[in-house]
LOMI-404156 format. One line per 8 residues: number of its first residue (from 1); for each residue x negated, y, z of C-alpha. Coordinates in nm, 2 decimals. Layout:
// LOMI-404156
NUM	X,Y,Z; ...;
// end
This chain:
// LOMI-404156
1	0.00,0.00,0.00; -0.12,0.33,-0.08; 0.04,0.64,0.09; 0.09,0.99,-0.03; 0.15,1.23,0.23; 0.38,1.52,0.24; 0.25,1.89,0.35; 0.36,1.84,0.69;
9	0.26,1.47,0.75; -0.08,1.64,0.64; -0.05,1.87,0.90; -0.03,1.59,1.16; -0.29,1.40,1.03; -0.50,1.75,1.11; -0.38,1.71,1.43; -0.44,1.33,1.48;
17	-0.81,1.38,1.34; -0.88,1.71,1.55; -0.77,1.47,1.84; -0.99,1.13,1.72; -1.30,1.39,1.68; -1.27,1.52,2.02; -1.22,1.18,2.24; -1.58,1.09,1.99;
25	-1.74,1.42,2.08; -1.66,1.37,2.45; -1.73,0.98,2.48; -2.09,1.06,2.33; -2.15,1.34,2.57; -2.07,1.05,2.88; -2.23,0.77,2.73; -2.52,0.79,2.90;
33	-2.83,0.55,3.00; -2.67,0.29,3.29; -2.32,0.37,3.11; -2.12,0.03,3.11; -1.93,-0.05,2.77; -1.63,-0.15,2.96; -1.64,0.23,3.12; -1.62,0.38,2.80;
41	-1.33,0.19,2.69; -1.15,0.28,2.96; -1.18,0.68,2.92; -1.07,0.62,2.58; -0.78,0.49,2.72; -0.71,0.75,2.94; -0.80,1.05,2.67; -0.60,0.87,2.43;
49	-0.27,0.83,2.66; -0.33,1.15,2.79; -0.27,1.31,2.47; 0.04,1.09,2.40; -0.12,0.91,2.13; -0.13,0.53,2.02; -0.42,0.28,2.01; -0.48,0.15,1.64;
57	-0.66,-0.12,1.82; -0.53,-0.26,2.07; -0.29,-0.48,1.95; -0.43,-0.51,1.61; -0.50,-0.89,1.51; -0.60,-0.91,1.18; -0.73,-1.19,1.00; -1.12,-1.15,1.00;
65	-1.10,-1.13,1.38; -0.98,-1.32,1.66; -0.70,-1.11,1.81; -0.52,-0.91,1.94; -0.87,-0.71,1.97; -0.76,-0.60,2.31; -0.96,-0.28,2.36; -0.91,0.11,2.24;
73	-1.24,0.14,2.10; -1.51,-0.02,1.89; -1.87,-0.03,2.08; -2.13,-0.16,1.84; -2.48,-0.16,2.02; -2.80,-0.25,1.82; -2.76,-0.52,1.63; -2.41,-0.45,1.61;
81	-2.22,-0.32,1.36; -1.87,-0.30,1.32; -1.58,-0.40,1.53; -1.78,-0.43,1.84; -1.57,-0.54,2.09; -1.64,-0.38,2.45; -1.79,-0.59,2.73; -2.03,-0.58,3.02;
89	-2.31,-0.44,2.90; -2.50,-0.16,3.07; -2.66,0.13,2.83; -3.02,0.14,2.84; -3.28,0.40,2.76; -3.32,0.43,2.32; -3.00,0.20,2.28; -2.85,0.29,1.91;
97	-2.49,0.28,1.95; -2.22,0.28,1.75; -1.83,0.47,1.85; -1.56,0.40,1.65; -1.20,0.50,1.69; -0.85,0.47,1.51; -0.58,0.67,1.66; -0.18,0.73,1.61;
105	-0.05,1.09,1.69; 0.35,1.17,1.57; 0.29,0.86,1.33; -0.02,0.94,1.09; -0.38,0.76,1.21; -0.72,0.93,1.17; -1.03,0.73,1.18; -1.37,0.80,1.25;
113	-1.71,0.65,1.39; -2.05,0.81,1.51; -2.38,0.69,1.60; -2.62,0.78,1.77; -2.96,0.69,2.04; -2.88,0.65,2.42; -3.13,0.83,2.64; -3.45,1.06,2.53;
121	-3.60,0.79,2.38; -3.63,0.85,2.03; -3.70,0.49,1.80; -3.81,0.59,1.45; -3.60,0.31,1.27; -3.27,0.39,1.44; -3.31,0.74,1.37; -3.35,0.67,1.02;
129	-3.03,0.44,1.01; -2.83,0.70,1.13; -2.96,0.99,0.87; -2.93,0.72,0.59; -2.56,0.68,0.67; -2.45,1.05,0.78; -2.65,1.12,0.43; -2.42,0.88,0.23;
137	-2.11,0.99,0.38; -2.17,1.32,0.30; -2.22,1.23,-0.06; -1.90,1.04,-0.08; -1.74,1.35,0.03; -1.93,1.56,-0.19; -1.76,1.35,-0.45; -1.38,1.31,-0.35;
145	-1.14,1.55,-0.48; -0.84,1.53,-0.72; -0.93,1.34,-1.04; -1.21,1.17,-0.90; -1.24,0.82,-0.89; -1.29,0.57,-0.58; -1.59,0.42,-0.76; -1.74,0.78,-0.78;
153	-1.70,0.78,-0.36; -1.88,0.37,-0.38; -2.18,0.53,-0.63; -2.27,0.82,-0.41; -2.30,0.61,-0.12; -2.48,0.34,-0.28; -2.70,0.55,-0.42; -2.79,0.71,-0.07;
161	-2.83,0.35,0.12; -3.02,0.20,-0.16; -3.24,0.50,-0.17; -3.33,0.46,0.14; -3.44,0.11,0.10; -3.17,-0.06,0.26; -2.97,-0.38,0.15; -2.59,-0.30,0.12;
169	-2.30,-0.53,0.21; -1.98,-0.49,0.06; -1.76,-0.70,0.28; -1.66,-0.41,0.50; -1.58,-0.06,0.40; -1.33,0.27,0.41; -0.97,0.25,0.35; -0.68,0.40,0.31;
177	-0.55,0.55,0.58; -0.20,0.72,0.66; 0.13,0.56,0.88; -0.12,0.25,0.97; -0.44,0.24,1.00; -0.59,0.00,0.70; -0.43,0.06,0.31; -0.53,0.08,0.03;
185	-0.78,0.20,-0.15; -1.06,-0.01,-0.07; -1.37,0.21,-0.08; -1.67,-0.01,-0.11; -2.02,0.13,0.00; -2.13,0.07,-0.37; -1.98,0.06,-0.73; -1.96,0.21,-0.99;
193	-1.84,0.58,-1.08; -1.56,0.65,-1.29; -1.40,0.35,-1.18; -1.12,0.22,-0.97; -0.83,0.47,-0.86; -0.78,0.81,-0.90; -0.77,1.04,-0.59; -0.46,1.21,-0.53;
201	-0.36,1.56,-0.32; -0.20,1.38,0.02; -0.42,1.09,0.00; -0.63,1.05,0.34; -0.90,0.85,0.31; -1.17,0.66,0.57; -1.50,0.64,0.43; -1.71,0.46,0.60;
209	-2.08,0.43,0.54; -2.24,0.13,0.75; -2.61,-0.01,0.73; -2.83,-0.30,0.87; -3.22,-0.24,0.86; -3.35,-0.51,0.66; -3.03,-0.71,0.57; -2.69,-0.70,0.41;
217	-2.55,-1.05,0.59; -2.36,-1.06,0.89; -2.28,-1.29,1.22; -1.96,-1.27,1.42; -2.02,-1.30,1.79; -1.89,-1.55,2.02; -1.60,-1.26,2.12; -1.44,-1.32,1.77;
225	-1.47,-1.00,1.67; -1.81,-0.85,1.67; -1.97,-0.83,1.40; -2.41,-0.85,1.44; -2.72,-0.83,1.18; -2.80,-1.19,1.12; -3.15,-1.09,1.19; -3.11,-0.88,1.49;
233	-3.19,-0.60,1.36; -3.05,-0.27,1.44; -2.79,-0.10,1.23; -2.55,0.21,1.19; -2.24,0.35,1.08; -2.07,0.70,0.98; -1.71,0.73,0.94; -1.49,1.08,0.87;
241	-1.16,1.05,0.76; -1.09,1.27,0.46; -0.77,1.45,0.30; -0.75,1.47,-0.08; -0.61,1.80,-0.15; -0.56,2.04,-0.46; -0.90,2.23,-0.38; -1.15,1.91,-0.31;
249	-1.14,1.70,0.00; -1.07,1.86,0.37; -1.29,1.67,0.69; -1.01,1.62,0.94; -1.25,1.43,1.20; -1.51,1.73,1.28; -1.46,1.84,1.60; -1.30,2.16,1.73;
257	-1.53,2.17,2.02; -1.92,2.24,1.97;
// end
């Protein structure tokens, strides 16, 4: 399903990612060295209720995972990527984390995911991970508007990942996004431009850069959900969701407060 939305469902999806960018911006600020991953799910629960918004996670049991997922927000550390599911696990000094967060405000979802290095410690490699895929997601973006093609958004971030020597797997990637939180498009993190559908105005999009140092093949943990670098090597990801409108493409998951 691919959803088109109307001037003022766009105007809650404004909302919905002012509200997704904030929780990211405050849960980085806390998650600190000797921060418990179980902690940070839980004041993700609370900013989230507190705002009288909806979990996208929660219940969510799809079939790549072993569900319901249970939690409010993804917690990849290391040599985790995507969908990691919180647990026990104490933050230690140069940890590269990974926050990632779906929300439901007055029925539209926003999506986005950050990461970044725990502590003052500063490991070369993870740093690198991280510019590689905040690089490529700004490329995509560059390349969204009206007209454009998804494979346009696929090439521009292929094209950054690849550049910077990294192997790219396209199991995982953005979406659609709009009443729920996965549609369609598919937006793969490589392909070919001028391919594949043609961006709309109201069409909100979640692109979703994600990278593993020295390998595109993945593990799922014992959890059922988590998904690792076969090689445990560390790894990143970069999400914004973005809004297709007649002038180009509008970030709606920066956040308000700097």
């Amino acid at each position: 399903m691919i959803e088109i939305l109307s001037p003022t469902e766009l105007e809650r999806a404004r909302r919905t990612g002012a509200l997704v960018a904030d929780i990211l911006q405050t849960l980085r600020g806390r998650a600190t060295v000797g921060t418990n991953l179980l902690e940070i799910d839980r004041w993700a629960r609370e900013m989230i209720e507190g705002a009288g918004a909806q979990s996208c996670y929660v219940d969510y049991a799809p079939s790549f995972g072993r569900g319901p997922f249970g939690h409010y927000i993804c917690t990849s550390a290391n040599d985790a990527v995507l969908h990691g599911r919180p647990h026990d696990y104490v933050l230690a000094d140069g940890d590269l984390l990974s926050l990632d967060l779906a929300v439901s405000l007055q029925g539209v979802v926003a999506d986005s995911a950050v990461s970044f290095v725990v502590g003052s410690a500063r490991p070369a490699e993870s740093l690198a991970l991280i510019d590689v895929t905040e690089r490529a997601l700004q490329a995509a973006i560059a390349a969204a508007g009206p007209g454009a093609r998804v494979g346009d958004l696929s090439h521009a971030i292929g094209t950054v990942l690849k550049g910077g020597g990294y192997p790219v797997n396209l199991e995982f990637g953005g979406h659609g996004v709009g009443s729920t939180m996965h549609q369609d498009p598919h937006v793969s993190n490589d392909g070919r431009p001028g391919r594949g559908y043609t961006l709309r105005p109201g069409l909100l999009l979640a692109i979703e850069p994600w990278v593993m140092a020295d390998t595109d093949e993945l593990v799922t943990d014992a959890d059922g959900w988590t998904l690792r670098s076969v090689t445990g090597c560390r790894t990143a990801h970069s999400e914004h969701t973005v809004a297709i409108t007649e002038d180009g493409a509008e970030v709606l998951t920066l956040p308000t407060r700097r």
